[in-house]
N, CA and C atoms of all chains as a GROMACS GRO file, in nm:
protein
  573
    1UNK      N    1   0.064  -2.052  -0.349
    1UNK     CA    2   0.186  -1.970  -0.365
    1UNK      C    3   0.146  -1.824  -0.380
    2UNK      N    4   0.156  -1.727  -0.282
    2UNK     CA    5   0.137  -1.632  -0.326
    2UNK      C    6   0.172  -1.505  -0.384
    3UNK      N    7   0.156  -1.469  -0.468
    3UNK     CA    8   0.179  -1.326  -0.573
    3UNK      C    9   0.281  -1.252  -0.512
    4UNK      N   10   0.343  -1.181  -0.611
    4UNK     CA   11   0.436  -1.064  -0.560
    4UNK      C   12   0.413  -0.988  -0.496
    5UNK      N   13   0.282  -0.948  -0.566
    5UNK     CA   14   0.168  -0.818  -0.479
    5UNK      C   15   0.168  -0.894  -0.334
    6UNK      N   16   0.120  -0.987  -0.322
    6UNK     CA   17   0.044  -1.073  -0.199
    6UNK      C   18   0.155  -1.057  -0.108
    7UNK      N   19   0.287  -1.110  -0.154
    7UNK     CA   20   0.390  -1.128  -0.078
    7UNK      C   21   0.475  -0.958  -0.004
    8UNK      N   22   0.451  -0.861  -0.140
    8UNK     CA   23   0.464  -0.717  -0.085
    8UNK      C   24   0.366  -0.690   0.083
    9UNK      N   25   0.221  -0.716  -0.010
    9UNK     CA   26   0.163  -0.622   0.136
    9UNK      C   27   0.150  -0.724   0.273
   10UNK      N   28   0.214  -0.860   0.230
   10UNK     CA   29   0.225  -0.910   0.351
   10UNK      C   30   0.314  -0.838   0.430
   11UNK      N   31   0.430  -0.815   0.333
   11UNK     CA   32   0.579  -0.783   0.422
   11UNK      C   33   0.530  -0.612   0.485
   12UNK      N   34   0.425  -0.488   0.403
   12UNK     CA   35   0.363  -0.396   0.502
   12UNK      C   36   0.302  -0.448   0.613
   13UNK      N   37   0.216  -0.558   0.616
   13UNK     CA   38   0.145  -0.563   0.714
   13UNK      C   39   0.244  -0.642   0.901
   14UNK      N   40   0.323  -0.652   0.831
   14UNK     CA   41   0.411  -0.755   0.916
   14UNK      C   42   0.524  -0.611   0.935
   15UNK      N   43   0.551  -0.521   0.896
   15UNK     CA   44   0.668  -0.398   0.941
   15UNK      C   45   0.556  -0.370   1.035
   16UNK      N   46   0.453  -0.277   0.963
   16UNK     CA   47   0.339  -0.246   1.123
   16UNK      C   48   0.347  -0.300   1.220
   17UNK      N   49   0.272  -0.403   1.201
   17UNK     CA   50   0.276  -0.494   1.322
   17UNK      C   51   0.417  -0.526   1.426
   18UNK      N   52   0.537  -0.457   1.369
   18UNK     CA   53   0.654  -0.513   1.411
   18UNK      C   54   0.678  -0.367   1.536
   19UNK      N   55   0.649  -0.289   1.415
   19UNK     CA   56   0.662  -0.158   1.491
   19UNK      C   57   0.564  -0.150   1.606
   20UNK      N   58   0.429  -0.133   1.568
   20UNK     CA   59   0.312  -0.108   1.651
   20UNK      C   60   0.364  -0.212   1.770
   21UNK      N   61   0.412  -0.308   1.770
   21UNK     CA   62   0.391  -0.394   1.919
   21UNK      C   63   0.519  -0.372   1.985
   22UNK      N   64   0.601  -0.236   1.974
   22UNK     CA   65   0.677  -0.257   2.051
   22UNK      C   66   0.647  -0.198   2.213
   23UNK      N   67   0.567  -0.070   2.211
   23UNK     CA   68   0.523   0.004   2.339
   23UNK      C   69   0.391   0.019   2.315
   24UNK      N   70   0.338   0.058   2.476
   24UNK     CA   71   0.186   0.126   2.460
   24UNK      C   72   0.046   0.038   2.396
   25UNK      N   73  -0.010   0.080   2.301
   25UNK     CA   74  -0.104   0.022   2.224
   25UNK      C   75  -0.038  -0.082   2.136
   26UNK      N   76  -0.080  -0.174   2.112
   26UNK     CA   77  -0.039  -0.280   2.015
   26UNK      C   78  -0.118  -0.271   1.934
   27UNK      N   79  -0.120  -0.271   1.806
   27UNK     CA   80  -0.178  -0.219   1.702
   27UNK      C   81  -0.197  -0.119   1.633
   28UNK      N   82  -0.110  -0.044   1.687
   28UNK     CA   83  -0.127   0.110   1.683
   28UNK      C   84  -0.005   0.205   1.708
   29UNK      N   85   0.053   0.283   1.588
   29UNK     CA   86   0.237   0.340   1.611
   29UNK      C   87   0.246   0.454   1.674
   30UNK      N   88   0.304   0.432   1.790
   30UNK     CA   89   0.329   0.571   1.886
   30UNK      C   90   0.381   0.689   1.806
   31UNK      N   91   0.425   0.836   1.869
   31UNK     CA   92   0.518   0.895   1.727
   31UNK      C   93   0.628   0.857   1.766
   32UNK      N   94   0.704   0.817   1.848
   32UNK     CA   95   0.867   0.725   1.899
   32UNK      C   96   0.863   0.593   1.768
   33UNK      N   97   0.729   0.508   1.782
   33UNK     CA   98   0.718   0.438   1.698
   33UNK      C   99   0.686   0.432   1.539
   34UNK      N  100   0.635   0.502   1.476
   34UNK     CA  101   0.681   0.563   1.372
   34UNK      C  102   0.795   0.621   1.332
   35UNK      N  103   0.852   0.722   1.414
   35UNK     CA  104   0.971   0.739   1.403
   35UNK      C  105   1.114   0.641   1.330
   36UNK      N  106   1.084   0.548   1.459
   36UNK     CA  107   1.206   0.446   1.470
   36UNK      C  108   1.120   0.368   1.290
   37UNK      N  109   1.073   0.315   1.280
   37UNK     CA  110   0.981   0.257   1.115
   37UNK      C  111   1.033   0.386   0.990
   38UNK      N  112   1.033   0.454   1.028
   38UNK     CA  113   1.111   0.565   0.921
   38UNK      C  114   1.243   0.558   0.932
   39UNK      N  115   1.289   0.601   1.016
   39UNK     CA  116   1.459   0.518   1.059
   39UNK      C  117   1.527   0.413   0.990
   40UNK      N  118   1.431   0.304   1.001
   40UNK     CA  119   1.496   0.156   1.008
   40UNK      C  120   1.426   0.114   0.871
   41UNK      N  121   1.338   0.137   0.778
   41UNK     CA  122   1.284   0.078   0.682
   41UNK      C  123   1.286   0.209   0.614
   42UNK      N  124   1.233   0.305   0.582
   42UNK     CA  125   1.263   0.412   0.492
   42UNK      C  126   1.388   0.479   0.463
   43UNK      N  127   1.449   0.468   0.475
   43UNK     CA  128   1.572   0.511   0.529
   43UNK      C  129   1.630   0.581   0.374
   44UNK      N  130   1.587   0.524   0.246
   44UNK     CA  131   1.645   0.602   0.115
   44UNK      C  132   1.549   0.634   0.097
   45UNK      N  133   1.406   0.609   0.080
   45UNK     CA  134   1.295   0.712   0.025
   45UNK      C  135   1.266   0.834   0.133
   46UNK      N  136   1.295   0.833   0.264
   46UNK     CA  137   1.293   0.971   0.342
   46UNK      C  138   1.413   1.045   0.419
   47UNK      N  139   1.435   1.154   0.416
   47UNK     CA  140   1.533   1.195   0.497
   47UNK      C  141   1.490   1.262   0.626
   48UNK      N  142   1.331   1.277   0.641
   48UNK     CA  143   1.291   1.339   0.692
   48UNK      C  144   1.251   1.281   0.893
   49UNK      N  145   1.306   1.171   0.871
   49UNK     CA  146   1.307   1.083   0.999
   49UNK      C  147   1.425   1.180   1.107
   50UNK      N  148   1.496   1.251   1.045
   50UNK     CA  149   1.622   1.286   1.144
   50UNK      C  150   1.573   1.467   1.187
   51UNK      N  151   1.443   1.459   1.148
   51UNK     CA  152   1.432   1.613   1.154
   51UNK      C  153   1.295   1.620   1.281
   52UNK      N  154   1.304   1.644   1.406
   52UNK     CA  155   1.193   1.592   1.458
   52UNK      C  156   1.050   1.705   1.432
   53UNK      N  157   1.114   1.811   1.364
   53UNK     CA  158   0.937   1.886   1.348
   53UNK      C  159   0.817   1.825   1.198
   54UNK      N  160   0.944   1.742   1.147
   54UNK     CA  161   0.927   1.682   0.984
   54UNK      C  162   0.794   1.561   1.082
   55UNK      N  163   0.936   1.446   1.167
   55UNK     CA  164   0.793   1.367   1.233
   55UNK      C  165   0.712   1.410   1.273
   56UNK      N  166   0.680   1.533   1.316
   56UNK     CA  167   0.570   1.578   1.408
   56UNK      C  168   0.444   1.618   1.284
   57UNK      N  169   0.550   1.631   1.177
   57UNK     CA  170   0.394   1.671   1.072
   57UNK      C  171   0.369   1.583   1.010
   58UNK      N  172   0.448   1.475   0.979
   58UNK     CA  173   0.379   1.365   0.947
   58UNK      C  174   0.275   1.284   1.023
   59UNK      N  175   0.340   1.255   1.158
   59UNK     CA  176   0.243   1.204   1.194
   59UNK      C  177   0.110   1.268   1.262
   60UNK      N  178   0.088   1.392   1.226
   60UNK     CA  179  -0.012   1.470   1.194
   60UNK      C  180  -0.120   1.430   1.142
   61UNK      N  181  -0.061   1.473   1.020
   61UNK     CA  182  -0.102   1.458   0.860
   61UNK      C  183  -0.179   1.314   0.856
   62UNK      N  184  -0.114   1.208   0.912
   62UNK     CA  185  -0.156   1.084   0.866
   62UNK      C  186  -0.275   1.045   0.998
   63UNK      N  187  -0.262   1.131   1.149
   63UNK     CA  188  -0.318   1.103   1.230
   63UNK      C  189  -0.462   1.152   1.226
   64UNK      N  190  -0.611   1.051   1.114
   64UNK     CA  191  -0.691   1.165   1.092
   64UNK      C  192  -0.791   1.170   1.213
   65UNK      N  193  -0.795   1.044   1.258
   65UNK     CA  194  -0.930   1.079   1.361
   65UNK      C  195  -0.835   1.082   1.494
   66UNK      N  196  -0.711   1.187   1.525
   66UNK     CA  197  -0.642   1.267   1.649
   66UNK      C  198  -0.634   1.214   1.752
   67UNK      N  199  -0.615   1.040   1.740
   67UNK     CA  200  -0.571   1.008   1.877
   67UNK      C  201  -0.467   0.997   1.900
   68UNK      N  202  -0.383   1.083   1.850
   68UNK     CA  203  -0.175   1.080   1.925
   68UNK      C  204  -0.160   0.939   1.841
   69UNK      N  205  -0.217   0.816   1.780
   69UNK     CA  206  -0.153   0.695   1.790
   69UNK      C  207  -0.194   0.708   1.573
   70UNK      N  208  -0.073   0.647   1.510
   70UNK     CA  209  -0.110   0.608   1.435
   70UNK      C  210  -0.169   0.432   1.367
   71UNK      N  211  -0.330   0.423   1.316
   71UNK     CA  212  -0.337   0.290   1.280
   71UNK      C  213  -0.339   0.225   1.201
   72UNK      N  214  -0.329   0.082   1.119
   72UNK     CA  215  -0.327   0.058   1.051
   72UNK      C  216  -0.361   0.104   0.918
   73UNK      N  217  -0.464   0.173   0.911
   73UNK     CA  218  -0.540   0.250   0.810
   73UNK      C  219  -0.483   0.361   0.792
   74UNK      N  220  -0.451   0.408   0.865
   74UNK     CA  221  -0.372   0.567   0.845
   74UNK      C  222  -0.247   0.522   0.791
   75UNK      N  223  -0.161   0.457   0.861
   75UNK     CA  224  -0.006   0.354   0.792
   75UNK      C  225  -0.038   0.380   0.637
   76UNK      N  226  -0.145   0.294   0.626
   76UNK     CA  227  -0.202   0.280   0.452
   76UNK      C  228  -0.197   0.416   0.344
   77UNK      N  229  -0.230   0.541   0.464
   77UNK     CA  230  -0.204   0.641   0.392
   77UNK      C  231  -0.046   0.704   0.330
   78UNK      N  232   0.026   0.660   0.432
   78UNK     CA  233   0.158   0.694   0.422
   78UNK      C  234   0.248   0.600   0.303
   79UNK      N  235   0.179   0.428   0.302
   79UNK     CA  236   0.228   0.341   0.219
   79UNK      C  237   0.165   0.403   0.077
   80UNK      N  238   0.034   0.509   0.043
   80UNK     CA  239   0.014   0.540  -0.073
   80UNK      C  240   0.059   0.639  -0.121
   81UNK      N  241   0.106   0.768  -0.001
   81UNK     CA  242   0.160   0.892  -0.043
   81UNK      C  243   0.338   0.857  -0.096
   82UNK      N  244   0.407   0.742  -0.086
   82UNK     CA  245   0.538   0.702  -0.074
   82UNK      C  246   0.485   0.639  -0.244
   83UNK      N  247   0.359   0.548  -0.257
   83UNK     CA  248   0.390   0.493  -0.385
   83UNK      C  249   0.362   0.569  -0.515
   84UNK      N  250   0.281   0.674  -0.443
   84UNK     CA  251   0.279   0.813  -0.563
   84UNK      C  252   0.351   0.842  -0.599
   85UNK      N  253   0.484   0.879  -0.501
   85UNK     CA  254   0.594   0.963  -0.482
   85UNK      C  255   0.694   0.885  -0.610
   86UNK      N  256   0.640   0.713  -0.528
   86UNK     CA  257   0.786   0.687  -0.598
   86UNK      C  258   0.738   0.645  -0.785
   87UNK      N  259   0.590   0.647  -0.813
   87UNK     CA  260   0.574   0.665  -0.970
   87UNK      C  261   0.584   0.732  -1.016
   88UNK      N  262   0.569   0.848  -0.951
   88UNK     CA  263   0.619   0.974  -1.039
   88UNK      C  264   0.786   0.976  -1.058
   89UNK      N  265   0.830   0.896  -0.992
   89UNK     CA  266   1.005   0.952  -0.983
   89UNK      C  267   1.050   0.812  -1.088
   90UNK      N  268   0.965   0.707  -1.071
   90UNK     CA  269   0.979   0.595  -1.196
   90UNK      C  270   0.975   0.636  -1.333
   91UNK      N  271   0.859   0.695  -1.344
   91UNK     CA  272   0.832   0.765  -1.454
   91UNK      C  273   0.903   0.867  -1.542
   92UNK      N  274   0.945   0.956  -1.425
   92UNK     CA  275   1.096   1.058  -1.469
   92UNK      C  276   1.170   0.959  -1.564
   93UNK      N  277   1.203   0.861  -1.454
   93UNK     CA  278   1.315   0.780  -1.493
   93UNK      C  279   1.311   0.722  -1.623
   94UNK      N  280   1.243   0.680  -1.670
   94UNK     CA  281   1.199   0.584  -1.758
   94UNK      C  282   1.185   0.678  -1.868
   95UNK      N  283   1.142   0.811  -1.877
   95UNK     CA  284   1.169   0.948  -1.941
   95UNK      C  285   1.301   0.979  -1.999
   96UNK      N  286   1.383   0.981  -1.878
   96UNK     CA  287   1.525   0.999  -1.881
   96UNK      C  288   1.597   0.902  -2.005
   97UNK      N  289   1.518   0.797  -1.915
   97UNK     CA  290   1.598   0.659  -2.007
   97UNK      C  291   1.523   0.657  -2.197
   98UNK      N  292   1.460   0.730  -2.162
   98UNK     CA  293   1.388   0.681  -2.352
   98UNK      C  294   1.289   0.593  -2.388
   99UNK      N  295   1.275   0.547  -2.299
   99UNK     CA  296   1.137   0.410  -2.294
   99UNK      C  297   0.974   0.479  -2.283
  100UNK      N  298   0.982   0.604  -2.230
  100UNK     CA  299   0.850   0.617  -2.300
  100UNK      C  300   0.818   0.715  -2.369
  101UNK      N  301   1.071  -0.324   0.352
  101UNK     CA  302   0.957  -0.222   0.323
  101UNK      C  303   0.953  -0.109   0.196
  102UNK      N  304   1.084  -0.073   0.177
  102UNK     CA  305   1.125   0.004   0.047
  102UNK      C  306   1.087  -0.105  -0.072
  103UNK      N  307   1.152  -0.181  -0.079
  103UNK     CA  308   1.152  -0.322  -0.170
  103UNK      C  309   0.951  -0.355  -0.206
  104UNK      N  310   0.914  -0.331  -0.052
  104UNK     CA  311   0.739  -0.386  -0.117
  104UNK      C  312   0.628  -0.252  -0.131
  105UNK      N  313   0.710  -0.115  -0.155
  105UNK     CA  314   0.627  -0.014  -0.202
  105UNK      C  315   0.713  -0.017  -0.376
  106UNK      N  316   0.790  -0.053  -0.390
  106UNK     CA  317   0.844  -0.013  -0.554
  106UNK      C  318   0.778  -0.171  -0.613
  107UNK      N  319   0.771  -0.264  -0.509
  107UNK     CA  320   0.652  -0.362  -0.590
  107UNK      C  321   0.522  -0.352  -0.598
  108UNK      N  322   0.461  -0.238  -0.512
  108UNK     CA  323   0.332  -0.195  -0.559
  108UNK      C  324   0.328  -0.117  -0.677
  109UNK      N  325   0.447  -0.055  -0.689
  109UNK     CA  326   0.407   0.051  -0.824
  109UNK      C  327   0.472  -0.022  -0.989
  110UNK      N  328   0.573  -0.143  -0.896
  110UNK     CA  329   0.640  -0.187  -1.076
  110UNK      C  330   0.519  -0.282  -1.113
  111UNK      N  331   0.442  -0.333  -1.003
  111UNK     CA  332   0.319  -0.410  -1.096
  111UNK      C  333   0.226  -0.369  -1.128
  112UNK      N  334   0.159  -0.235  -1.088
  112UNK     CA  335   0.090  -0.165  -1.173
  112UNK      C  336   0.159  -0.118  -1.307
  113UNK      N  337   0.264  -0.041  -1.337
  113UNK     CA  338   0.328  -0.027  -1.448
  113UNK      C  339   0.368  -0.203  -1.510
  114UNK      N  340   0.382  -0.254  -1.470
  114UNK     CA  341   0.401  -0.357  -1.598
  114UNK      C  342   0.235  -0.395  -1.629
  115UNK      N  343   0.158  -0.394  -1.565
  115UNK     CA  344   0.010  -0.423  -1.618
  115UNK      C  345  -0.039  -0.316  -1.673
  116UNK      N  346   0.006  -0.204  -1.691
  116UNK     CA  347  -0.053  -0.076  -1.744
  116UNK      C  348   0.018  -0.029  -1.850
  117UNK      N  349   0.144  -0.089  -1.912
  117UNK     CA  350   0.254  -0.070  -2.010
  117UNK      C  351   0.272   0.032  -2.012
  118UNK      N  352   0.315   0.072  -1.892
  118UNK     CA  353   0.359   0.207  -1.876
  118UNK      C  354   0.231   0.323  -1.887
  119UNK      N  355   0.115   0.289  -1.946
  119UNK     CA  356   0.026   0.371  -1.921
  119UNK      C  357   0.002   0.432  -1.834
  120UNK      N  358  -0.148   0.538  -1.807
  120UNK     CA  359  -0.184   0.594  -1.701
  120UNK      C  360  -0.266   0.519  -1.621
  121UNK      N  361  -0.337   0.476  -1.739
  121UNK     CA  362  -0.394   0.425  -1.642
  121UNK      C  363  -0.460   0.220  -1.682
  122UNK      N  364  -0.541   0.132  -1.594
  122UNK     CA  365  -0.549   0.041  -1.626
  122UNK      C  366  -0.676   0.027  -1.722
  123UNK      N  367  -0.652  -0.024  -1.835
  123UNK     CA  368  -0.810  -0.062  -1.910
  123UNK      C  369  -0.867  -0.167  -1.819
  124UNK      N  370  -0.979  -0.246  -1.861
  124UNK     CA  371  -1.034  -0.334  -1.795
  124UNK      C  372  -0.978  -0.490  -1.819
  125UNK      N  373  -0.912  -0.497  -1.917
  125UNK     CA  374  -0.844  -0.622  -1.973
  125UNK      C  375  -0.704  -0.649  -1.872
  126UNK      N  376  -0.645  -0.525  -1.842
  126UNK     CA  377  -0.507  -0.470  -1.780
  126UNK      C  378  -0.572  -0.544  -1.645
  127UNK      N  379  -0.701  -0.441  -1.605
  127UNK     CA  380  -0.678  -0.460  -1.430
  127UNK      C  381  -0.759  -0.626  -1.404
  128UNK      N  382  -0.812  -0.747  -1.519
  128UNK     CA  383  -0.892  -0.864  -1.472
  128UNK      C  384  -0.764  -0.935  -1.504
  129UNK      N  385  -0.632  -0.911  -1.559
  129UNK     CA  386  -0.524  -0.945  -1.548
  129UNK      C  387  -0.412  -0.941  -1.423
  130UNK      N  388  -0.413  -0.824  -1.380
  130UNK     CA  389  -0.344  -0.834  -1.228
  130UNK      C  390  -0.412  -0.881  -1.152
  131UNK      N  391  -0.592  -0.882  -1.154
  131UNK     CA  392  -0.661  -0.944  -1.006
  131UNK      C  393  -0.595  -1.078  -0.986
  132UNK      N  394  -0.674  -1.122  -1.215
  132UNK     CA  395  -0.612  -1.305  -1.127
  132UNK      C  396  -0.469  -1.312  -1.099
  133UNK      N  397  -0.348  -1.237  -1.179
  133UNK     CA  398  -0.194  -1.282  -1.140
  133UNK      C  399  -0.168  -1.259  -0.981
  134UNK      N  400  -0.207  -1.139  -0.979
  134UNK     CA  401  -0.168  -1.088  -0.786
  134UNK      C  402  -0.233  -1.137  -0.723
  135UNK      N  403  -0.380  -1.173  -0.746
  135UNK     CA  404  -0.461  -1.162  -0.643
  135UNK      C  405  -0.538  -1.307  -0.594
  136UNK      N  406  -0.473  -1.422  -0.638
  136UNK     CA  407  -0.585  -1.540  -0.637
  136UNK      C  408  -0.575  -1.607  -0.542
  137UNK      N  409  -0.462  -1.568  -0.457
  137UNK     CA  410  -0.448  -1.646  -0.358
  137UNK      C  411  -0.588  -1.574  -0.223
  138UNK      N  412  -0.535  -1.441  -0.240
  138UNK     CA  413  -0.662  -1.453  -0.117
  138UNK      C  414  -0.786  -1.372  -0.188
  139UNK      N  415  -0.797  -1.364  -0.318
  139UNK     CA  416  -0.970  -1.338  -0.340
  139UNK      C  417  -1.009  -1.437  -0.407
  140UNK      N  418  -1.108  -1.473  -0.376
  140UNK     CA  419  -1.184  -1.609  -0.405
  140UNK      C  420  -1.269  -1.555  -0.537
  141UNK      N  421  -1.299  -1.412  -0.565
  141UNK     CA  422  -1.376  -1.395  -0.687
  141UNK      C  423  -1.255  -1.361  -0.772
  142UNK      N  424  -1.126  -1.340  -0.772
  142UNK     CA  425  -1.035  -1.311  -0.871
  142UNK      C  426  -1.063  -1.350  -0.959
  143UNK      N  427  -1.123  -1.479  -1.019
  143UNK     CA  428  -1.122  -1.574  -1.106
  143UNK      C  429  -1.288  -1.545  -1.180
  144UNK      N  430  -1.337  -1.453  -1.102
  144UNK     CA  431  -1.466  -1.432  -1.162
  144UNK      C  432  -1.479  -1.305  -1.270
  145UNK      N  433  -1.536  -1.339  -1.380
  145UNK     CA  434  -1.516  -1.226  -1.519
  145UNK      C  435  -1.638  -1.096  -1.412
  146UNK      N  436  -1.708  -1.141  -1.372
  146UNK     CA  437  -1.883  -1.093  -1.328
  146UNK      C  438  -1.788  -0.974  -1.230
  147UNK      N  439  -1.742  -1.072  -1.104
  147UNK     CA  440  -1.714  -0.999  -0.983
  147UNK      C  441  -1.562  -0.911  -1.025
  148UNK      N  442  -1.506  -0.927  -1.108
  148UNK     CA  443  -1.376  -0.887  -1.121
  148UNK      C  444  -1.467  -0.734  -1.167
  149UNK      N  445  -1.552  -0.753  -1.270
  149UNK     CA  446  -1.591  -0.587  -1.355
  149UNK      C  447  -1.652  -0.519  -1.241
  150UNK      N  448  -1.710  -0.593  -1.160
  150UNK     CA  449  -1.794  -0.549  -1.035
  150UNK      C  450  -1.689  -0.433  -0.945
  151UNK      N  451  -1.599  -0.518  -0.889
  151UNK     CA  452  -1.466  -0.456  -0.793
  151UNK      C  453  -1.461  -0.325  -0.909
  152UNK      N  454  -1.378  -0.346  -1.016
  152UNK     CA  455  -1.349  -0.233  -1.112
  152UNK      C  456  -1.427  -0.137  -1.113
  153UNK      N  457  -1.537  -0.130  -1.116
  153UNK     CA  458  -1.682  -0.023  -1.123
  153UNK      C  459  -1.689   0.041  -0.992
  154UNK      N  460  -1.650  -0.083  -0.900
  154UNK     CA  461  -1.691   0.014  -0.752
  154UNK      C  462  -1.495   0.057  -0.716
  155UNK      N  463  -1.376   0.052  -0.763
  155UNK     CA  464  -1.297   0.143  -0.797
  155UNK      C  465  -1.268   0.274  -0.839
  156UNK      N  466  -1.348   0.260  -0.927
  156UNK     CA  467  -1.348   0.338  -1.068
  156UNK      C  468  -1.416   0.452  -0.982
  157UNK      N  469  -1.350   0.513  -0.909
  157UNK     CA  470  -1.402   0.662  -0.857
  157UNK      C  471  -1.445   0.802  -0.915
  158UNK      N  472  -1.378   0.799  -1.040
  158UNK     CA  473  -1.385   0.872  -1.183
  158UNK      C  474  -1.450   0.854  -1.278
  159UNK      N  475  -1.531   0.743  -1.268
  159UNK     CA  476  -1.615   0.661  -1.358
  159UNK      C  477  -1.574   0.716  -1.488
  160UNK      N  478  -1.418   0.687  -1.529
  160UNK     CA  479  -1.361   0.714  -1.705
  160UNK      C  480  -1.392   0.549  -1.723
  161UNK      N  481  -1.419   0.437  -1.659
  161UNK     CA  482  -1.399   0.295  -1.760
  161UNK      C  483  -1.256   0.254  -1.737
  162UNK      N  484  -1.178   0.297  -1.590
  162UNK     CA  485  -1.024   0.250  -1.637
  162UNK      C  486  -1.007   0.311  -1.515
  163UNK      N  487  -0.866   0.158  -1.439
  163UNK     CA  488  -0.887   0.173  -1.321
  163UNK      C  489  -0.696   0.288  -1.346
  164UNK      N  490  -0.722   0.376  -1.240
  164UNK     CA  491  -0.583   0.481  -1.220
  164UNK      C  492  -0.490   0.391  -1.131
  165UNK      N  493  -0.388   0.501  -1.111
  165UNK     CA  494  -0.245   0.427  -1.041
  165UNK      C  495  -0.399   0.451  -0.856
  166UNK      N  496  -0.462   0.540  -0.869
  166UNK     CA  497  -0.428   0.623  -0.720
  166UNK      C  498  -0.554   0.484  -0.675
  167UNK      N  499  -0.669   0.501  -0.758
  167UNK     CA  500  -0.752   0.377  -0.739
  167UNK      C  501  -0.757   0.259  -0.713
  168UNK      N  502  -0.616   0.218  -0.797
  168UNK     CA  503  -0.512   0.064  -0.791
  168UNK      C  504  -0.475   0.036  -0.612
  169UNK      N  505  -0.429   0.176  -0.555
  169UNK     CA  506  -0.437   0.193  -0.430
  169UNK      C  507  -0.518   0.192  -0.296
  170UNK      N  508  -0.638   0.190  -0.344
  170UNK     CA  509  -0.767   0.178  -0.297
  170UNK      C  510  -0.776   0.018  -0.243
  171UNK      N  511  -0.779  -0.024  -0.371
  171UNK     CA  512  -0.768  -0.163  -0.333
  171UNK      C  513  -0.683  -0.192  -0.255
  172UNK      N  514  -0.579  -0.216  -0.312
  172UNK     CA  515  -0.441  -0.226  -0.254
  172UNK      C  516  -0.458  -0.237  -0.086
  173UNK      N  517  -0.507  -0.127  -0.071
  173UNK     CA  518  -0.476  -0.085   0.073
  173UNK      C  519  -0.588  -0.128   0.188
  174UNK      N  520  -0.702  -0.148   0.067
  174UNK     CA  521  -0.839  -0.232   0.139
  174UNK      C  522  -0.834  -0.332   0.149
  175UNK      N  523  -0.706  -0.437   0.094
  175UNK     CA  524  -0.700  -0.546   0.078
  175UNK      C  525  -0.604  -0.570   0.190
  176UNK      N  526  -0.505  -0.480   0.198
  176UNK     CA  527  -0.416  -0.528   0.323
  176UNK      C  528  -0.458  -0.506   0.445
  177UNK      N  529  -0.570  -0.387   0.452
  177UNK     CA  530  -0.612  -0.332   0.594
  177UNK      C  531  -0.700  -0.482   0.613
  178UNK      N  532  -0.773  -0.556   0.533
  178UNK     CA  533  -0.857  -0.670   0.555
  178UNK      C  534  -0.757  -0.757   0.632
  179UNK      N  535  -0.653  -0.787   0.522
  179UNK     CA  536  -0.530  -0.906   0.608
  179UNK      C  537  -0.474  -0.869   0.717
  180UNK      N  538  -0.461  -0.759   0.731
  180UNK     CA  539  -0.414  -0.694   0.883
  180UNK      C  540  -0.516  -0.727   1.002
  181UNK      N  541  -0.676  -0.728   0.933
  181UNK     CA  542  -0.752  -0.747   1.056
  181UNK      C  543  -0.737  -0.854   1.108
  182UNK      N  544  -0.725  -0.973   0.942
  182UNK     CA  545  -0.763  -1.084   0.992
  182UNK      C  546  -0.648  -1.167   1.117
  183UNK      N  547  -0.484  -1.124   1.070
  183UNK     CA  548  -0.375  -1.164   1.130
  183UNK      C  549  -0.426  -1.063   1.293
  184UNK      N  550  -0.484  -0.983   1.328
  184UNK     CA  551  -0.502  -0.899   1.486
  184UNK      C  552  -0.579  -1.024   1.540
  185UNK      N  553  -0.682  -1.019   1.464
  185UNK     CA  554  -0.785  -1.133   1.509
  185UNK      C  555  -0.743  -1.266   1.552
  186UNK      N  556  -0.638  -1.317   1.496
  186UNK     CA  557  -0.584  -1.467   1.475
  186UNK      C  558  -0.480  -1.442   1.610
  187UNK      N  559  -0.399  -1.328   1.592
  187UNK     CA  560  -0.351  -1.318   1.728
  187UNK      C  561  -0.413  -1.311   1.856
  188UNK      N  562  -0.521  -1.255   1.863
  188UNK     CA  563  -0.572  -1.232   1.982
  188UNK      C  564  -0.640  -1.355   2.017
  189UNK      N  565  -0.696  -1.412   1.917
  189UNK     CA  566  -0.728  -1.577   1.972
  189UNK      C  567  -0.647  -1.632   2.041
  190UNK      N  568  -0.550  -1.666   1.969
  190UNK     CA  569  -0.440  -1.765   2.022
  190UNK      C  570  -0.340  -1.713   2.167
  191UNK      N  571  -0.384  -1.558   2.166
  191UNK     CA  572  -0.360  -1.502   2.338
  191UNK      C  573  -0.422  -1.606   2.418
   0.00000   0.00000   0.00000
């Protein structure tokens, strides 16, 4: 039976994979394909999917060894800069609320 | 996908009680709860301090949120290979 954790980064590894195999390289997110994965699954933690110079620096940013394609490993970067994002904004919260 | 990044960070905060960061008691506690299905040393006191040490990028004795990530993400890039691999066989 596996873990919450287990069952989380299954469900990352299975959005990638959902995205990455739709055009082009399979294994690997076009910027159309990233795009549409920000769109359709980020959709309250970013607003920045509807702005196309926003995608163009993300998938920059995350593209480190510059082949136009983002991969699994780079994905990973974006799944850690989002879980930073969102502890620090937990943390607020939990501030707000009096609990710590 | 929203749903399994706020479960990467609510199970570090519930194993870290809200702390900053994980002691060593905290993080041989999430290996075995999260992790036993696919690490075969989860269950090991030896290999669990082992992983922690080669984490521990800061060498304070205590694994961070950003380190927790390390893993995290070395662990899924592994399952990612292994599911490419399993596909391309069965091509």
């Amino acid at each position: 039976m596996p873990s919450e954790l287990e069952t989380a980064m299954e469900s990352l590894i299975k959005v990638f994979h959902r995205y990455a195999s739709k055009e082009g390289r399979s294994g690997t997110l076009s910027r159309r394909e990233l795009r549409e994965l920000m769109e359709n699954e980020l959709s309250n933690f970013l607003r920045s999917q509807k702005d196309p110079a926003a995608v163009d620096k993300i998938m920059k940013d995350l593209d480190t060894n510059g082949d136009g394609q983002v991969d699994f490993e780079e994905f990973v970067s974006l799944v850690v800069g989002l879980s930073i994002a969102c502890e620090q904004c937990y943390k607020m919260h939990l501030k707000k609320m009096g609990n710590m | 996908m929203e749903s399994a990044i706020k479960t990467l960070v609510t199970t570090f905060i519930s194993s870290s009680k809200g702390k900053e960061n994980l002691d060593s008691k905290g993080f041989k506690n999430l290996v075995e709860k999260q992790f036993s299905s696919i690490l075969e040393d989860a269950n090991s006191a030896d290999k669990v301090k082992e992983m922690q040490q080669g984490l521990d990028a800061n060498a304070d004795g205590k694994v961070s949120f950003g380190e927790y990530l390390t893993l995290v993400g070395y662990l899924a890039q592994s399952m990612s290979d292994r599911k490419t691999a399993a596909a391309a066989q069965s091509d």
